[in-house]
C-alpha positions in Angstrom: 0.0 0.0 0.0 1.1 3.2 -0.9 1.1 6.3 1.9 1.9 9.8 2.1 1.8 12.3 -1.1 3.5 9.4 -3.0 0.2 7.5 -2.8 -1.9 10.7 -2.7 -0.6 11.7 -6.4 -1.3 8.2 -7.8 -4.6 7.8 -6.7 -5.2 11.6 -8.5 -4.0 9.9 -11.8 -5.7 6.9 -11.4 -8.4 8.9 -11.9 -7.5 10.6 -14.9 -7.3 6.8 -16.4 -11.3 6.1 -15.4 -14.2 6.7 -17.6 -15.8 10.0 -16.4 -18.6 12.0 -17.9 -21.0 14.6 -16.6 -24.7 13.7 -16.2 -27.9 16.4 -15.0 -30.5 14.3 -12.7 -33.1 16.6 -10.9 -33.0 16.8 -7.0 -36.3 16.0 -4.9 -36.6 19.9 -5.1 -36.9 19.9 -8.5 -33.2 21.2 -9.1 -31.4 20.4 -12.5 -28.0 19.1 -10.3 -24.8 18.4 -12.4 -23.0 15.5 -11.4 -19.5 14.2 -12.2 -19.4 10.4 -12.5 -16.3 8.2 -12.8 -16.6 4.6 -13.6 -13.4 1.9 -13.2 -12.4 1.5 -16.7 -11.8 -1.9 -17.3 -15.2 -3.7 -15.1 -18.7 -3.0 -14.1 -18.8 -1.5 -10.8 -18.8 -3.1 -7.6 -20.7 -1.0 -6.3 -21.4 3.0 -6.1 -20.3 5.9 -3.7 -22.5 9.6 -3.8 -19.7 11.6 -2.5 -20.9 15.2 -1.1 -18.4 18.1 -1.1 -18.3 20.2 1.8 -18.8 24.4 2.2 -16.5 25.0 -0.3 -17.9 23.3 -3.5 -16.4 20.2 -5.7 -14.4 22.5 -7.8 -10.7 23.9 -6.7 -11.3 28.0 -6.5 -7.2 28.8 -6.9 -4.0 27.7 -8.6 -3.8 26.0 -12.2 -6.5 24.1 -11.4 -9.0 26.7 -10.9 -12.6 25.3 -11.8 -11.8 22.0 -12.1 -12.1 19.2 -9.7 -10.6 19.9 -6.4 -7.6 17.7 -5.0 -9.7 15.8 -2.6 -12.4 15.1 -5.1 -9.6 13.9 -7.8 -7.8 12.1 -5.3 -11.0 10.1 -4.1 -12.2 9.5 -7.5 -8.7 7.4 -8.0 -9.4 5.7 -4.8 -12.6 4.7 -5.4 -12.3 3.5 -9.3 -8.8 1.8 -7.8 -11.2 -0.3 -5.8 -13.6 -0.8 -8.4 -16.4 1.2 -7.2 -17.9 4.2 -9.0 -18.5 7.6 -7.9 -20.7 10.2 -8.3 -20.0 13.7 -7.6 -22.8 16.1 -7.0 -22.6 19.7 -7.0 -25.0 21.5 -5.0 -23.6 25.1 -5.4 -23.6 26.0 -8.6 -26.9 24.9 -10.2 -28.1 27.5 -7.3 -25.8 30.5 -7.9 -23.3 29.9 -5.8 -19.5 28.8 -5.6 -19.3 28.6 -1.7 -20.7 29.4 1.6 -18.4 28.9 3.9 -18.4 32.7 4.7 -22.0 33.0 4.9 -22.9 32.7 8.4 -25.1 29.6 8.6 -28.8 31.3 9.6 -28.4 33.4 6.6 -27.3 30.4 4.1 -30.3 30.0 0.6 -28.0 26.1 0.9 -29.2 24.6 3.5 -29.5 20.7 4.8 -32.9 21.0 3.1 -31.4 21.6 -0.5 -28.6 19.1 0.6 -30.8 16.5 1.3 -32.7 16.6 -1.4 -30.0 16.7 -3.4 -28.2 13.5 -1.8 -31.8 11.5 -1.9 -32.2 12.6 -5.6 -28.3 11.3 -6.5 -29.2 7.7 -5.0 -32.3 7.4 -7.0 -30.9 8.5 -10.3 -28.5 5.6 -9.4 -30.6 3.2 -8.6 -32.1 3.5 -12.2 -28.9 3.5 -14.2 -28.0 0.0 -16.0 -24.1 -0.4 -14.7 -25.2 0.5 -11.2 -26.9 -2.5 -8.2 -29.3 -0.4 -5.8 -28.8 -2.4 -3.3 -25.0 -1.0 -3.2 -25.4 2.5 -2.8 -22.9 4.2 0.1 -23.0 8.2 1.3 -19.9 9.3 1.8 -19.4 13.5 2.9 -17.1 15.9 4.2 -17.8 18.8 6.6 -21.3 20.6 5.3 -21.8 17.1 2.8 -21.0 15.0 6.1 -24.5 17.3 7.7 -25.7 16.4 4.7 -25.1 12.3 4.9 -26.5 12.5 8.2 -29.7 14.6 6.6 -30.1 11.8 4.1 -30.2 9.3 6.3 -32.3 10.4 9.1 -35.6 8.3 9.5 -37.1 10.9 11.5 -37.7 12.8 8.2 -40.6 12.0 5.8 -38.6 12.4 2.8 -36.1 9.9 3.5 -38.9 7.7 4.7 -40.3 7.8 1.6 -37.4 6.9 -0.8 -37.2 3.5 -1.8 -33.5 3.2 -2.2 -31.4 3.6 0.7 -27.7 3.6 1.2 -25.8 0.5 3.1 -23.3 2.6 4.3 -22.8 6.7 5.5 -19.6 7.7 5.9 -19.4 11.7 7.7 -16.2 13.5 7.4 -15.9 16.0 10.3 -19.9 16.6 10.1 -21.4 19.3 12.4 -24.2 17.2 14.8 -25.8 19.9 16.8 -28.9 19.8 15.0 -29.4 16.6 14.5 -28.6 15.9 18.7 -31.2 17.8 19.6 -33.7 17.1 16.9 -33.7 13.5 17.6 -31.4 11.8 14.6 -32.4 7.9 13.9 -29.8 6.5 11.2 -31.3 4.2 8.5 -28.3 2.4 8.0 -24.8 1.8 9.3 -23.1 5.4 10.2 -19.4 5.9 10.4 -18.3 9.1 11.5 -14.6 10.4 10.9 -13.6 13.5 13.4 -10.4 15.4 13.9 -9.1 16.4 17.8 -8.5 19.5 17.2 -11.6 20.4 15.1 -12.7 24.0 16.0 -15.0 24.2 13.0 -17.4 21.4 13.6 -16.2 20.4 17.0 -16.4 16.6 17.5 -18.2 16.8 20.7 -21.4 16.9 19.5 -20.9 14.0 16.9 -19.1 11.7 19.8 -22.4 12.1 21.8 -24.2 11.4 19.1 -22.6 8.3 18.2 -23.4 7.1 21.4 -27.0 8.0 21.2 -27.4 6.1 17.9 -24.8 3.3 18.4 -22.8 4.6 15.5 -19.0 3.9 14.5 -17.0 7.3 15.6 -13.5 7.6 15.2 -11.3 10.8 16.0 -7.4 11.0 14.8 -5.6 13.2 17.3 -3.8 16.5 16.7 -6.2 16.9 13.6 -7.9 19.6 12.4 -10.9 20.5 10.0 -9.9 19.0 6.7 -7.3 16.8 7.6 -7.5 14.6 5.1 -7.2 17.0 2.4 -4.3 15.6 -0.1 -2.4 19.2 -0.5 -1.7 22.4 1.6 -1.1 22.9 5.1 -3.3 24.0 8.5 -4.3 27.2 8.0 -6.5 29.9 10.0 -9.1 31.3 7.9 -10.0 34.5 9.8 -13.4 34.8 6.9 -15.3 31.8 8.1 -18.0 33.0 10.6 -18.9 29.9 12.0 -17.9 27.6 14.0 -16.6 27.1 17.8 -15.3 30.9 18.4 -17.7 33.0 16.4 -15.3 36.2 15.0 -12.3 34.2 15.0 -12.1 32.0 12.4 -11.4 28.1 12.1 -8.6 26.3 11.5 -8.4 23.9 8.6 -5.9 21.8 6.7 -4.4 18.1 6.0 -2.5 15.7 9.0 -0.7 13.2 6.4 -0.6 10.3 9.3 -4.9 10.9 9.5 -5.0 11.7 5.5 -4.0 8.2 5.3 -5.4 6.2 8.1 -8.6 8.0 7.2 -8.1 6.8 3.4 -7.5 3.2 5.3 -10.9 3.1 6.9 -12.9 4.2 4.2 -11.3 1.4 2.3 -12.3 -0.9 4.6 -15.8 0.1 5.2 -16.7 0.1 1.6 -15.2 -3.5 1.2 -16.9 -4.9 3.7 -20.5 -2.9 2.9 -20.4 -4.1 -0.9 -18.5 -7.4 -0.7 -16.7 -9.0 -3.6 
C-alpha cells in the first residue's frame, strides 16, 4: 500500500485513467444538479459511492487548477475506481448561484441541509435506475457541510427519506457538524461511520461523539487533527473569513494531518469493502 503524497498523487492519476462524464438528474426539489461520475475503466462496478463536497464546492477555486475538480475530489475518485467502485459527484452550489458558503454565516445560508438533502436523496435514485449501477450498493460518503448532509439523508425521523425506496448501506461523515441533529432526535437508517479530527474548532467533535453514542454509530477521532485533515495538499491554515464555527469572529482552523490523511483513506477502504462485498 502506498502512503503519504506518493500515494496521494497516484490515486489523483488513477483517476485521470477512469471513464468519467458529466450527467444532470433533478434533485427532490426539483433542481437540474450536475453530477461528475467516474466509472473503473476496465469492469462494471462493484458497487457506487455519492460523495458530497463540503462548504467550499467540488471544484478547486485557486491555482492552475481553478474550476476543475478539487484535489480531494480527484484524489477520491482514484481511490474509489482503484477499488472498483464508482462515484458520483454532485454539486449542490452551482446549479443554485453559488461557488461557496463557507463565509455566509449559517442562519443566513439560501444552501441549507434541506437543499442538501434533497440533493443527496435525488443522486441515489438517479442511481438506482442507471444499468451499470446495483441499488442495493449505494454508500454516502461527505465531508464537513456534505458530512450534515449524509447525516440529513439518512435520518428516518424525516418524511422524505422515509419515503425513498432506495437507501444507502453505508454513510460515511467527514468531520460533520451534529448539533442539530442531537437535539432534533437523529435515527440513522443504516450503518453510520463518523470520521472526526481532535483538534476540530470548526465542527467540533463533541457533539458528533455524543451522538454516536445515542445512535450506536462507528466514531473515530485521529488526534492533533484539524478540519480537513484529510485533504491531499496544503497545510493548516486559519481562515479568519469563516463566521462559524466554535469561536464565532475568529475564524477556524483547517488543513491536512498526512498520518490521519491516510489512516482515514484506510478506513474508508475498509468500510466500503466490507459494505459491498466481492
Amino acid at each position: 500500500m502506498k502512503s503519504g503524497m506518493t500515494g496521494i498523487v497516484v490515486l489523483a492519476l488513477t483517476a485521470l485513467s477512469a471513464r468519467a462524464e458529466q450527467v444532470t438528474f433533478p434533485s427532490l426539489d426539483a433542481t437540474p444538479i450536475r453530477a461528475h461520475v467516474f466509472q473503473p475503466a476496465r469492469q462494471p462496478p462493484r458497487g457506487t459511492v455519492v460523495a458530497l463536497h463540503g462548504c467550499g464546492g467540488v471544484y478547486a477555486t485557486a491555482g492552475s487548477r481553478k474550476g476543475e475538480l478539487s484535489a480531494r475530489h480527484r484524489a477520491y475518485a482514484g481511490m474509489l475506481t482503484g477499488e472498483g467502485y464508482a462515484v458520483v459527484f454532485p454539486d449542490s452550489l452551482a446549479p443554485r448561484g453559488e461557488t461557496q458558503i463557507c463565509t455566509q454565516r449559517n442562519g443566513s445560508r439560501r444552501i441549507t441541509q434541506a437543499e442538501r438533502r434533497a440533493d443527496a436523496l435525488g443522486a441515489m435514485a438517479w442511481v438506482a435506475a442507471q444499468p451499470w449501477a446495483r441499488p442495493d450498493r449505494i454508500a454516502l460518503l461527505g465531508w464537513s457541510n456534505g458530512g450534515s448532509a449524509v447525516l440529513s439523508a439518512t435520518d428516518a425521523s424525516r418524511r422524505d427519506v422515509r419515503a425513498q425506496p432506495t437507501r444507502p448501506v453505508l454513510a460515511i461523515a467527514f468531520y460533520p457538524g451534529c448539533g442539530v441533529p442531537l437535539k432534533s432526535g437523529y435515527r440513522p437508517t443504516t450503518r453510520l461511520v463518523m470520521l472526526l479530527g481532535e483538534k476540530d474548532d470548526w465542527t467540533p467533535p463533541g457533539p458528533c461523539i455524543e451522538l454516536g453514542r445515542s445512535v450506536d454509530a462507528q466514531v473515530h477521532v485521529y488526534a492533533d487533527s484539524h478540519h480537513g485533515f484529510d485533504n491531499p495538499v496544503g497545510q493548516v491554515r486559519l481562515l479568519k473569513e469563516v463566521p462559524n464555527g466554535a469561536n464565532p469572529g475568529q475564524g477556524v482552523h483547517s488543513g491536512r494531518n498526512p498520518e490521519a490523511a491516510q489512516q482515514s483513506g484506510d478506513r474508508v477502504r475498509e468500510l466500503l469493502r466490507d459494505a459491498f462485498g466481492p
